[in-house]
N, C-alpha and C positions, 0 to 999 in steps of 0.2 A: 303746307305752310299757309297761312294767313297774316295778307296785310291787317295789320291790331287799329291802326286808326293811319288813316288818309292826310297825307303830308301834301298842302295845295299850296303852301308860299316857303321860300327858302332864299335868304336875302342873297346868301351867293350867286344859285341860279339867278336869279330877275336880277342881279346885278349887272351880272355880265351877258344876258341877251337882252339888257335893255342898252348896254353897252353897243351892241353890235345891232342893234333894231336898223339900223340902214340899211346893213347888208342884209339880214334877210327878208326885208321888204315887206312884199304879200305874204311870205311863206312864216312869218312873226310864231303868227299863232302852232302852224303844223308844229315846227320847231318845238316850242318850249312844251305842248301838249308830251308830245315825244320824249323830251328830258326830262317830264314830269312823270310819264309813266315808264318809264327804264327806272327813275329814283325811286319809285314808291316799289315797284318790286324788288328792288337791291334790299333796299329799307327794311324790309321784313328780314331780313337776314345777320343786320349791322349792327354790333353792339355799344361800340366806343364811339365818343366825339370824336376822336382824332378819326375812322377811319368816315364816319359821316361827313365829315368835309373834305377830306378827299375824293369821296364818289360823288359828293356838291359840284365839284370841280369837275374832275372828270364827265359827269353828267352833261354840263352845261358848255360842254368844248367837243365831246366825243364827235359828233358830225360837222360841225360849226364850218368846217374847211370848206366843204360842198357849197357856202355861198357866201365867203369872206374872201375864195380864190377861184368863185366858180368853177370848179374840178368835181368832176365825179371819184377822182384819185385824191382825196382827202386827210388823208390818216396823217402823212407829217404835215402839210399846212396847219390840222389840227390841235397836232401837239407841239405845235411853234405856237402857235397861240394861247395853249395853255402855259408854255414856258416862262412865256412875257408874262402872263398873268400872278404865277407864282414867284415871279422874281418882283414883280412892281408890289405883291404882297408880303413878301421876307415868307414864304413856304418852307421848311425846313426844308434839307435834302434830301432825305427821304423819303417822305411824302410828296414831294415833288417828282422823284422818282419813279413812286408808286404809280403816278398820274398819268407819267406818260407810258410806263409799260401798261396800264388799264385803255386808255387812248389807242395804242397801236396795235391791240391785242384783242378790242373788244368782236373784233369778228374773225377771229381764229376759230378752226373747225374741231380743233381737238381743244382738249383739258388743259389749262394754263397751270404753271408750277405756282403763281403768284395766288394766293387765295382772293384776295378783293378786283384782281383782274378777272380771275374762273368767274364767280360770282357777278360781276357788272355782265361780261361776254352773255353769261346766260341771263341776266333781266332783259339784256336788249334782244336776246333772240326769241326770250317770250313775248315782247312787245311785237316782233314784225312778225310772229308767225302767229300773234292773238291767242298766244297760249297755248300753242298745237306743240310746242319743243321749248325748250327750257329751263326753266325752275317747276320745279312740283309746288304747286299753288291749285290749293282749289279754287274750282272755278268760279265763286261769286264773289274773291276780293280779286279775281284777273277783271272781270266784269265790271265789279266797283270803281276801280282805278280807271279803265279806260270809259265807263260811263262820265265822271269826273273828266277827265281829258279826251274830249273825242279827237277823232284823227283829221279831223277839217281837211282830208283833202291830202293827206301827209304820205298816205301808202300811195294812191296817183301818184302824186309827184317823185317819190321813189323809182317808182315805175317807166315813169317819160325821162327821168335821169339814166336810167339804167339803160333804156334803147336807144337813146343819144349818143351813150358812151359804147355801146355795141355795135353803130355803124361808124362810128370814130375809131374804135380799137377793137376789130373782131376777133385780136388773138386774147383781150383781157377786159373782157365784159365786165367783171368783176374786181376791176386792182386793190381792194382794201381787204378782199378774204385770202386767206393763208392758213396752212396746215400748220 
């Protein structure tokens, strides 16, 4: 698959990380780079408005927990914040539903039964693994996209969260993945 044309602005995302620009501080930029390339490889995949603004949403809250509650265990702070968000915007309920099984599920290791959750789960795991697992994306719109969005530093700081949380919690290095 090929991204067809490069999605750089999306009033929802820059809404709500410009909402949250306090918390994440320095890491602003890694962030929204990050929610921009998870969105542009979903994107290639998404047909409807309705479900584009769900994965808007979801895109822009998926990690958001890591430094609105500084946790490395993120997944519900996350989608408590996407809660709030869809409720301060009248979200329908199902779509808001959708949101938050996409949220809680984007790093499951197997196949989700929810088709826009399977699909988000796999953009972001082409994003941290630069296209080595995945979505089937040839590789000069994985290229394009993260050329557009470099990772300022984004996988580092992954990195030092992840060994912070492994002398903190050596029995769950990892608390947001799940089979």
């Amino acid at each position: 698959m090929t991204v067809h044309k490069l999605i750089t602005q999306n009033d929802i995302i820059d809404s709500v990380l410009v909402s949250h620009k306090d918390s994440l501080g320095k890491f602003f930029d890694q962030y929204r780079n990050h929610v921009y390339r998870v969105y542009n490889f979903a994107m290639a995949y998404v047909t409807t408005d309705r479900d584009r603004k769900i994965i808007s949403i979801a895109a822009a809250y998926h990690d958001l927990g890591i430094w609105t509650y500084d946790t490395f265990d993120y997944i519900i702070p996350s989608v408590e914040l996407a809660k709030k968000y869809c409720t301060a915007n009248t979200i329908d309920h199902d779509a808001a539903a959708e949101i938050e099984t996409i949220i809680k599920d984007h790093h499951q290791l197997t196949k989700n039964n929810s088709k826009l959750a399977d699909l988000f789960r796999l953009a972001d795991l082409t994003d941290l693994t630069f296209g080595l697992m995945g979505m089937q994306m040839d590789r000069r719109s994985i290229r394009n996209v993260r050329e557009a969005f470099p990772d300022k530093g984004f996988y580092i700081t992954i990195c030092r969260l992840f060994a912070k949380n492994l002398i903190k919690n050596p029995l769950r290095p990892l608390p947001m993945y799940k089979l």
